[in-house]
C-alpha positions as CSV (number, residue, x, y, z in Angstrom):
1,X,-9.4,-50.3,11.7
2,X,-12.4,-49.5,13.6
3,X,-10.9,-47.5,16.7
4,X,-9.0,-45.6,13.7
5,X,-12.3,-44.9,12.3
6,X,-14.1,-43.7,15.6
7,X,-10.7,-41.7,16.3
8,X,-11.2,-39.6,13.3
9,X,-14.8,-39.1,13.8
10,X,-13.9,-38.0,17.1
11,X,-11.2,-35.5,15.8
12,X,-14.1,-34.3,13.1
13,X,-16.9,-33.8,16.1
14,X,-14.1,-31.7,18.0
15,X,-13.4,-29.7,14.9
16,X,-16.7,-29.1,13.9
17,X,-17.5,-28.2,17.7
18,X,-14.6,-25.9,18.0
19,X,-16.1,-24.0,14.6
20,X,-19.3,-23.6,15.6
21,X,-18.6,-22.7,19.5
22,X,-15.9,-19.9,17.3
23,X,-18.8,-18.8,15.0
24,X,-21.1,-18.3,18.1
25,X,-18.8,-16.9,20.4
26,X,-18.2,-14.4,17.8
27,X,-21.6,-13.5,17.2
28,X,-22.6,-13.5,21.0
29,X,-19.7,-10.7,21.1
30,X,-20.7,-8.8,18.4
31,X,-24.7,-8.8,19.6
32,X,-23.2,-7.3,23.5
33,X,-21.2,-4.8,21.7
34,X,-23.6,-3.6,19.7
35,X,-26.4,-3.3,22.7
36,X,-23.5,-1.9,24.9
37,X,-22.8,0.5,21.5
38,X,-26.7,1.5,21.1
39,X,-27.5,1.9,25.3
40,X,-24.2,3.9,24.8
41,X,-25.0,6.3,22.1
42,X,-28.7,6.6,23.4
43,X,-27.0,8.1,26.9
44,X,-24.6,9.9,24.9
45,X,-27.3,11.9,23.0
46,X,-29.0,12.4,26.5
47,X,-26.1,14.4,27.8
48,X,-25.8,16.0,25.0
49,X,-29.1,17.7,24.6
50,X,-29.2,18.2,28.3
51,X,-26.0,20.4,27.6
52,X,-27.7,22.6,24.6
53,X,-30.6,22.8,27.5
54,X,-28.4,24.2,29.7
55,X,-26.3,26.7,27.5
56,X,-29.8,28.3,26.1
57,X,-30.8,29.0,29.4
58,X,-27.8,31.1,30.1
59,X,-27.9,34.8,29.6
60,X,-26.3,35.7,25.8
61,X,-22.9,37.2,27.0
62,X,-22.5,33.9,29.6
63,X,-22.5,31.6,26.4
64,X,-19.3,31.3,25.6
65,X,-15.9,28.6,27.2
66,X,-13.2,29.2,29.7
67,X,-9.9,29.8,27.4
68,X,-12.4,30.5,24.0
69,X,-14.1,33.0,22.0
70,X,-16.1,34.1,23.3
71,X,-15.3,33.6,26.6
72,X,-17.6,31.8,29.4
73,X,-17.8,30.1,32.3
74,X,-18.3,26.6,30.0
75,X,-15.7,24.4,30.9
76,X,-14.8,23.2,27.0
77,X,-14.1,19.8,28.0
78,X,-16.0,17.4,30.7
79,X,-16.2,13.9,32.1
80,X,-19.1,12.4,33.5
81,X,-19.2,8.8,34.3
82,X,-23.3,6.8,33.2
83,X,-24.0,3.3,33.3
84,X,-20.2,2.3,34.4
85,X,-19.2,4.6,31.4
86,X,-16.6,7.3,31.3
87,X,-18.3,10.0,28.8
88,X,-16.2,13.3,27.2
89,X,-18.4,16.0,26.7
90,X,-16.9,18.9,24.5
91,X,-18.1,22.2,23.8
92,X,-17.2,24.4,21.4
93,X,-18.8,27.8,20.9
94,X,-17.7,30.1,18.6
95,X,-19.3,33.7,16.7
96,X,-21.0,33.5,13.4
97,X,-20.6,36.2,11.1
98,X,-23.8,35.8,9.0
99,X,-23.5,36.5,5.4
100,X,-26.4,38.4,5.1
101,X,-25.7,41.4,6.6
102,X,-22.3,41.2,4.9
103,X,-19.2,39.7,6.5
104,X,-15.6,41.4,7.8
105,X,-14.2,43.8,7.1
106,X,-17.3,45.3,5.5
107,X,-19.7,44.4,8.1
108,X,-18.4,46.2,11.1
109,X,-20.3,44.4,13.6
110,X,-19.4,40.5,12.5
111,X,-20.8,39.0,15.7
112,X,-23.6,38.1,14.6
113,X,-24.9,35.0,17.1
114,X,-23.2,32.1,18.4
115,X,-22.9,28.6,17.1
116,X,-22.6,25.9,19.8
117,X,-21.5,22.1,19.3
118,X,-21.6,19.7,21.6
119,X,-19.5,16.3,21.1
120,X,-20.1,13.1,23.5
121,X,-17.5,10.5,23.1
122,X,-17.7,7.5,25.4
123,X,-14.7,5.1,26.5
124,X,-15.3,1.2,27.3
125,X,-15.7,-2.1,24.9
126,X,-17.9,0.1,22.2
127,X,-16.1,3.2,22.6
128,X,-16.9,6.6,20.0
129,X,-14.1,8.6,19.9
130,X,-13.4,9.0,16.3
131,X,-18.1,9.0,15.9
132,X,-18.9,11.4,18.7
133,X,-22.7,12.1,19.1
134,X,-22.8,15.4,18.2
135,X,-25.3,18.1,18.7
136,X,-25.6,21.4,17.0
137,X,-27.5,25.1,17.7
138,X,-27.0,28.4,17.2
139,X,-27.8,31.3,20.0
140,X,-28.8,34.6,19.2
141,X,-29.0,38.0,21.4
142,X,-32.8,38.9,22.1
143,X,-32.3,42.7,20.9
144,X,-30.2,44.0,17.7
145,X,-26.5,42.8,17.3
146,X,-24.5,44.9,19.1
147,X,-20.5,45.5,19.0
148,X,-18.6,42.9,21.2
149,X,-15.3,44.4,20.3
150,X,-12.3,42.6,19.2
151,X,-11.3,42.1,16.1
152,X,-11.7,38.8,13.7
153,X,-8.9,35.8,13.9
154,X,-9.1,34.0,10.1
155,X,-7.3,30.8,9.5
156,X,-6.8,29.2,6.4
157,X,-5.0,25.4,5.9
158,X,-4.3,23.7,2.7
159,X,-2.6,20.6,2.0
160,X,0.5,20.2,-0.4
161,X,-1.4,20.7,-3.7
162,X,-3.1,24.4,-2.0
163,X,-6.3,22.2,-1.9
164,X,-8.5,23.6,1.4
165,X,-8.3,21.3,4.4
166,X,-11.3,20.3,6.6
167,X,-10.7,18.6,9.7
168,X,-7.4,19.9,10.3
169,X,-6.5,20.3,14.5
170,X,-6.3,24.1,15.3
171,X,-4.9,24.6,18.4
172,X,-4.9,28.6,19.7
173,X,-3.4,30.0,22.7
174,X,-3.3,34.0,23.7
175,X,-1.8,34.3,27.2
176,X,-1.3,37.5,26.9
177,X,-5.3,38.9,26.6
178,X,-7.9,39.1,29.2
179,X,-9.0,37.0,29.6
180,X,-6.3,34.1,28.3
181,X,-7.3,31.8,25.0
182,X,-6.6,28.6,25.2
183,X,-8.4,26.9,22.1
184,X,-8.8,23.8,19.5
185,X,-11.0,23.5,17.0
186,X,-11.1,22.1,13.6
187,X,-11.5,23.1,10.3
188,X,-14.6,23.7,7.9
189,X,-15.4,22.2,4.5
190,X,-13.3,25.2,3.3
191,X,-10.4,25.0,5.3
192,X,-11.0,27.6,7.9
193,X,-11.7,28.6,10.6
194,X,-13.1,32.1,11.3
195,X,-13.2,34.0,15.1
196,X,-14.9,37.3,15.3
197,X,-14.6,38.9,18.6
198,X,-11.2,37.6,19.0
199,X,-9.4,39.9,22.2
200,X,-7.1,42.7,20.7
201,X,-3.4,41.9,21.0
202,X,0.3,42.2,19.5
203,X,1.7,39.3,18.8
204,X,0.1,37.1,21.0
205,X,-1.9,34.5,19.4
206,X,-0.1,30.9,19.5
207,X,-1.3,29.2,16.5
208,X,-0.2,25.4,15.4
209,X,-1.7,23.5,13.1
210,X,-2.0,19.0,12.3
211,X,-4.3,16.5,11.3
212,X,-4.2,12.7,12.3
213,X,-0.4,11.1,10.1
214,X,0.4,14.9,8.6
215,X,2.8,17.4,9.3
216,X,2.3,20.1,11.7
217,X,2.6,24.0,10.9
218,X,2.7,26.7,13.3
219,X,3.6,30.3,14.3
220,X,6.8,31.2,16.1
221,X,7.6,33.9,18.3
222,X,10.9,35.8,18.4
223,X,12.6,34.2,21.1
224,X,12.6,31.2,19.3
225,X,13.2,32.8,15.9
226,X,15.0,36.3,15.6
227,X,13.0,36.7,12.5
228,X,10.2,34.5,12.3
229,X,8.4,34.0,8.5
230,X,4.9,33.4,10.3
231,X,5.6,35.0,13.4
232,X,2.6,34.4,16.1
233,X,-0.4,36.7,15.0
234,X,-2.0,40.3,15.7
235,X,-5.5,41.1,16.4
236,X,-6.5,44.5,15.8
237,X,-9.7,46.4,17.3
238,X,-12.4,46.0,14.1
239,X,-9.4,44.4,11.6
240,X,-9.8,41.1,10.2
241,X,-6.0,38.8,10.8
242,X,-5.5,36.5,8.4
243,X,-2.8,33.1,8.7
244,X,-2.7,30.5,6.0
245,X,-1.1,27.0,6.9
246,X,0.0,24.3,4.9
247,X,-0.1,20.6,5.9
248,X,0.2,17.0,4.4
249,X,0.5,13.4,5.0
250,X,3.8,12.7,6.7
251,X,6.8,10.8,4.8
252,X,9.1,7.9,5.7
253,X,12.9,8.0,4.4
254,X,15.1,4.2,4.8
255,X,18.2,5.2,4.9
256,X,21.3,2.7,4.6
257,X,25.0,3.6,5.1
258,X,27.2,1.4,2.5
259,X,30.7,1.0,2.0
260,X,31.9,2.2,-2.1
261,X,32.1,0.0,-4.9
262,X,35.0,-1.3,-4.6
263,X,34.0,-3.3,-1.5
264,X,30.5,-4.2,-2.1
265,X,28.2,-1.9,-0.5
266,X,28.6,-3.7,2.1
267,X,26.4,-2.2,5.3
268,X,28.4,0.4,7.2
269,X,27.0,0.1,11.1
270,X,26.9,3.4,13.5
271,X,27.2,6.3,10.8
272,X,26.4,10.1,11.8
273,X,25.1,11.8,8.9
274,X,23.1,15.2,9.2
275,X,19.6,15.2,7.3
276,X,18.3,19.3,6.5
277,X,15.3,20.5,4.4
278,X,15.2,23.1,2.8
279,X,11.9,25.0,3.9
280,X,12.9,28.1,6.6
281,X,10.9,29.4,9.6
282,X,13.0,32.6,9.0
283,X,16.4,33.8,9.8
284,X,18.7,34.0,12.9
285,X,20.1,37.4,14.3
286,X,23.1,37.2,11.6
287,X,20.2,36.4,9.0
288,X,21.0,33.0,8.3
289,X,17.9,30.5,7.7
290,X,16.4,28.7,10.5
291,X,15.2,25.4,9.2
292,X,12.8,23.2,9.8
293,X,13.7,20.3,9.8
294,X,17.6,20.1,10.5
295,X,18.5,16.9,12.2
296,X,21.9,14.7,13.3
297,X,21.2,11.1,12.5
298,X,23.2,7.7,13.1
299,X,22.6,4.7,11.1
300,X,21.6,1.1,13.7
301,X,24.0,-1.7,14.0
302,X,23.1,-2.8,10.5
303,X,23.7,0.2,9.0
304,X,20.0,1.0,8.7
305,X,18.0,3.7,9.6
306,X,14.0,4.6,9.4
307,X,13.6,8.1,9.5
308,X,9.4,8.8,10.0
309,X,6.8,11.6,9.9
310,X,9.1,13.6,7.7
311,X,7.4,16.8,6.2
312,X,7.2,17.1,2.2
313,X,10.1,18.9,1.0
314,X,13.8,18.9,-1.0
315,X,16.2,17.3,1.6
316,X,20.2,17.3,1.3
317,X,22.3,14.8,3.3
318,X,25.8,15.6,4.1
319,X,28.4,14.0,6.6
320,X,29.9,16.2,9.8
321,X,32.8,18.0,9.6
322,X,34.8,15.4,11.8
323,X,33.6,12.3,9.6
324,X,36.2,9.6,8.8
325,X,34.2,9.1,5.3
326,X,33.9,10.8,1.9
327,X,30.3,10.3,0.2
328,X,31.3,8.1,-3.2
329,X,27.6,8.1,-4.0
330,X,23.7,8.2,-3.4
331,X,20.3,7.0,-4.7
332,X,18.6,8.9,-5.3
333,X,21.3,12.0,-5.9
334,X,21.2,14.6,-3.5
335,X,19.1,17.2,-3.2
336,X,16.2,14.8,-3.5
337,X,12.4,15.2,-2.9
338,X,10.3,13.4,-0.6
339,X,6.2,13.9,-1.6
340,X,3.3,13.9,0.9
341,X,2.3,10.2,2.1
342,X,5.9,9.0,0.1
343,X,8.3,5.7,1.6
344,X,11.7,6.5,0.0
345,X,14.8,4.3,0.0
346,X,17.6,6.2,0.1
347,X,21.6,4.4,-0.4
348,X,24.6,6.2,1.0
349,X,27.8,4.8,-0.2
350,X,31.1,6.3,1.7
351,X,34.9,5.6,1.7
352,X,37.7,6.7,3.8
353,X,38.1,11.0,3.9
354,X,40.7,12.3,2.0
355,X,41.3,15.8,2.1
356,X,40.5,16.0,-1.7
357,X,38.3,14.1,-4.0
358,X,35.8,14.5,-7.1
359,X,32.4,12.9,-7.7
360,X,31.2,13.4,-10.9
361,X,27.2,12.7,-11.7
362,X,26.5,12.3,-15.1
363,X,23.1,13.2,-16.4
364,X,21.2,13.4,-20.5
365,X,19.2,16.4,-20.8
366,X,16.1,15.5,-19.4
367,X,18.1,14.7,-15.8
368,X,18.2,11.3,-16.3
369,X,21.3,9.3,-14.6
370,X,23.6,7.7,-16.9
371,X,25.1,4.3,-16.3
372,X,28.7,2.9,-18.2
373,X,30.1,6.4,-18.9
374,X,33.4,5.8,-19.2
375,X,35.4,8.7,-17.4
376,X,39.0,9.7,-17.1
377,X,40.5,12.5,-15.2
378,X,44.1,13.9,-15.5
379,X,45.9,16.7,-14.2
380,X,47.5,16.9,-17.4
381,X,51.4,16.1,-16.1
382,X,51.6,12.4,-14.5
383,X,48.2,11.8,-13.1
384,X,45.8,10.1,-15.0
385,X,42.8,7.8,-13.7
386,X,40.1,6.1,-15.0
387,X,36.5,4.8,-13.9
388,X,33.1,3.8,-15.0
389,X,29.3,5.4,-13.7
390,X,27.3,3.3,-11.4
391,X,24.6,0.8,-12.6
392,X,21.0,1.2,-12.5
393,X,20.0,0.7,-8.4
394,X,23.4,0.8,-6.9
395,X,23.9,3.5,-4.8
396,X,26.3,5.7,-6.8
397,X,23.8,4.9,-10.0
398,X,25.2,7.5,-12.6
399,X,28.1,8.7,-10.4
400,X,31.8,8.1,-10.6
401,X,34.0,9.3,-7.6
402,X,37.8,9.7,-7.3
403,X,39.6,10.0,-4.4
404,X,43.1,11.0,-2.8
405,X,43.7,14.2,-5.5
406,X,45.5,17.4,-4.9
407,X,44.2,20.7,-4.6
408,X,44.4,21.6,-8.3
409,X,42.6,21.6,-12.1
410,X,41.2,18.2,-13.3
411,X,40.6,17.7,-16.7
412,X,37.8,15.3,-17.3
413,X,37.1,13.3,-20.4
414,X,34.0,11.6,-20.9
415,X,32.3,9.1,-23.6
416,X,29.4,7.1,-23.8
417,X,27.2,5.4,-27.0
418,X,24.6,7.8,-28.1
419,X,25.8,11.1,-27.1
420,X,29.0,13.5,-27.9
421,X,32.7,12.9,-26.3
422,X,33.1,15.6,-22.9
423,X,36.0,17.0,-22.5
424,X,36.0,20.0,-19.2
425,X,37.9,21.2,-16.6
426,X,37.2,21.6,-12.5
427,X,39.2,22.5,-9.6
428,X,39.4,20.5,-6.7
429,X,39.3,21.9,-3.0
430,X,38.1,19.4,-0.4
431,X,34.8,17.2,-1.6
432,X,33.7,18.8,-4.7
433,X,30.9,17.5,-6.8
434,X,30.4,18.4,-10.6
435,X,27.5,17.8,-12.7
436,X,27.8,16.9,-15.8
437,X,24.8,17.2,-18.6
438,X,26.0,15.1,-21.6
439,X,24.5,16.0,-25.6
440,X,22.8,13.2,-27.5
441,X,24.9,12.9,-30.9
C-alpha cells in the first residue's frame, strides 16, 4: 500500500517536473527569440539608413537600379551577412509624378523626383521576411524638373469583383530598351503602379502579374499567341500606356471518376478527361481561341483527383476522342463555375462508349435540377425506353441518360408532380445532350 503510494507520488513529481521544465523551456525560447528578433531589427534599420545615406549622396541622374526606372548603378537586391546573420537589402526607386503640377498626360514633364524604399529582411531563428524594416525618402533634382524622356508605364490590378488590388507582385521586363528592365514591384493602396520615364519601345514590356495563393495575369507576345488579347505593352515618347490586370484567390476542384447508376458509382481508377475554361488569351493563326487554362487530366488509382490553384472561371469537362466511356452524368452539370478562394467537388459518372446516346438534364425555371422525372424516349416504331432523373447528390442529380441508340429522331415524354407533361423531339448523332426546362402547372 505504501510503495503504491510513494510510486504515484513519484509519477506526480515527474509530471509536475516535466510541466514546469515544458513551461520554462518555452519561455526561455521565446525570451532568445525575441532578443535575437530585437538585436536583429536594430541592425536591420542600421543598414537601412546607411543605404538612404548612401543613395542621397549620389548625383540625381545616378539614383536610380540596374534593370529599373530609372536606371542606376543600384544593384536592387543585396546580401550582407551582420552578427552571423544573412540580411536582404532591396531597393526600389521609382519617379513620382506630383499632383501638383498636374499629372500625365497633361503635365508633360511627369518626372517630378524620385521616391526610394529600402526593405531589410533578415534570415535565421527570428527571421522578417514577410515584416521587412523598411525605410522611405524621396530625392529631388537641385534645379527645375527637367524632361527625362520616355514616356509613362500605368498598371492597374483588380481582383474578381473590379475592387483595386494593393500588394499585388508586378514583375516587368523590357529586353529590348537601353538600357534592359528587369523589374518587380508591388502595388499601391489603389491598385497601381505608375512609371514615368519608362524607355520608349514597341512591344517590349513583359508584364505578369500575382499575389501570395491567387491567380496570375500577364501579357503575351505573338510567338506565343498569333493574336494576343493583352499583347506585351508600348511606350511611347511623352504618351501615358495603360494595362489593367485582373487577379483572385486560386480555386481547388475534387474531381472523382464513377461508374453510372446502374453499377453504383462505384470509383473508376486511371481516367483521362480534358478540363478547359473558358476565358481566352486571344486567337491562333486560323482565329480559333487560345485558352487559358486548357489541361489533360487522369484520375489516381482511386479514381480521385485534386485539381489546385485553378483560376476563377466557367469550366467544361469532356472526355478524349479515343475514350472507352460515355459521360451518364455530373454534379454539378457542366459548364459549372468555380469562384475566387472556392473548394468544389465535382462527380463524373461514365459507361461504356456507344456511338450514339442521349442525356437529358431536366431543370424548373429558375435552373434548378429536378429529381424523379419520369422519362420515356421512343423512336416512334419499336423502340421504346424508360428511366427516372438522378437523386439529389448523386452524380447524374437531375439527369437521365440513354445509351446504344441509332442515329435518328427521339421522341421524349416527360412527367413529374407539380409541373406540365413534356412531350419533344431531338435527333441523335454521337453524344448529344438536351436540356429540358419544365412549366410549373
Amino acid at each position: 500500500m505504501n510503495k503504491g503510494q510513494t510510486f504515484l507520488g513519484f509519477l506526480i513529481s515527474v509530471a509536475i517536473l516535466t510541466i514546469l521544465s515544458s513551461a520554462l523551456f518555452t519561455l526561455v525560447l521565446t525570451s532568445y527569440e525575441l532578443i535575437t528578433f530585437t538585436r536583429a531589427r536594430v541592425t536591420a534599420r542600421h543598414l537601412a539608413q546607411q543605404k538612404l545615406e548612401n543613395i542621397r549622396n549620389l548625383p540625381y541622374e545616378d539614383v536610380g537600379t540596374q534593370g529599373g526606372i530609372p536606371t542606376g548603378t543600384l544593384l536592387q537586391i543585396e546580401n550582407t551577412i551582420k552578427n552571423g546573420l544573412n540580411y536582404r537589402i532591396k531597393t526600389d526607386i521609382v519617379y513620382i509624378d506630383d499632383p501638383f503640377d498636374y499629372t500625365a498626360p497633361t503635365d508633360l514633364l511627369p518626372t517630378d523626383y524620385k521616391r526610394v524604399r529600402i526593405d531589410v529582411s533578415w534570415e535565421g531563428l527570428a527571421k522578417s521576411d514577410i515584416n521587412p524594416v523598411t525605410m522611405i525618402t524621396d530625392v529631388a533634382p537641385k534645379g527645375l524638373e527637367t524632361s527625362e524622356g520616355g514616356g509613362t508605364l500605368s498598371i492597374f490590378v483588380f481582383d474578381a469583383s473590379a475592387n483595386p488590388l494593393e500588394q499585388a507582385s508586378v514583375t516587368i521586363i523590357a529586353n529590348d530598351t537601353t538600357p534592359q528592365i528587369n523589374l518587380n514591384l508591388f502595388t499601391n493602396e489603389s491598385g497601381r503602379v505608375i512609371l514615368p520615364g519608362a524607355p520608349v519601345c514597341n512591344s517590349c514590356y513583359q508584364i505578369t502579374v500575382t499575389k501570395s495563393s491567387f491567380s496570375t495575369d500577364r501579357t503575351y507576345s505573338t510567338t506565343e499567341v498569333a493574336n494576343p488579347l493583352k499583347p506585351h505593352v508600348t511606350v511611347l515618347e511623352g504618351q501615358v500606356s495603360e494595362v489593367s490586370f485582373a487577379i483572385a484567390s486560386t480555386s481547388s476542384l475534387f474531381l472523382s471518376t464513377l461508374t453510372d447508376r446502374e453499377n453504383g458509382f462505384t470509383a473508376l481508377p486511371n481516367t483521362d478527361v480534358t478540363l478547359r475554361g473558358e476565358k481566352i488569351i486571344g486567337t491562333d493563326v486560323a482565329d480559333y481561341p487560345v485558352y487559358k487554362y486548357n489541361e489533360s487530366l487522369t484520375t489516381g488509382s482511386n479514381g480521385q483527383l485534386v485539381v489546385e490553384n485553378l483560376e476563377w472561371d466557367n469550366y467544361m469537362l469532356t472526355l478524349p476522342a479515343t475514350s472507352p466511356f460515355d459521360i451518364t452524368g455530373t454534379n454539378p452539370v457542366i459548364p459549372f463555375t468555380l469562384d475566387p478562394g472556392q473548394t468544389m467537388d465535382f462527380d463524373l459518372a461514365l459507361t461504356s462508349h456507344s456511338n450514339n446516346s442521349l442525356l437529358l438534364i431536366f431543370k424548373d425555371q429558375t435552373n434548378n435540377l429536378l429529381q424523379n422525372v419520369n422519362v420515356t424516349i421512343t423512336d416512334n416504331i419499336l423502340f421504346q425506353e424508360n428511366n427516372t432523373t438522378g437523386l439529389v447528390d448523386t452524380p447524374d442529380f437531375g439527369q437521365v441518360f440513354f445509351a446504344n441508340l441509332e442515329n435518328k429522331t427521339y421522341t421524349v415524354d416527360a412527367v413529374i408532380t407539380g409541373f406540365l407533361p413534356f412531350n419533344g423531339n431531338f435527333q441523335v448523332t454521337g453524344q448529344s445532350v438536351e436540356e429540358i426546362v419544365l412549366t410549373p402547372e
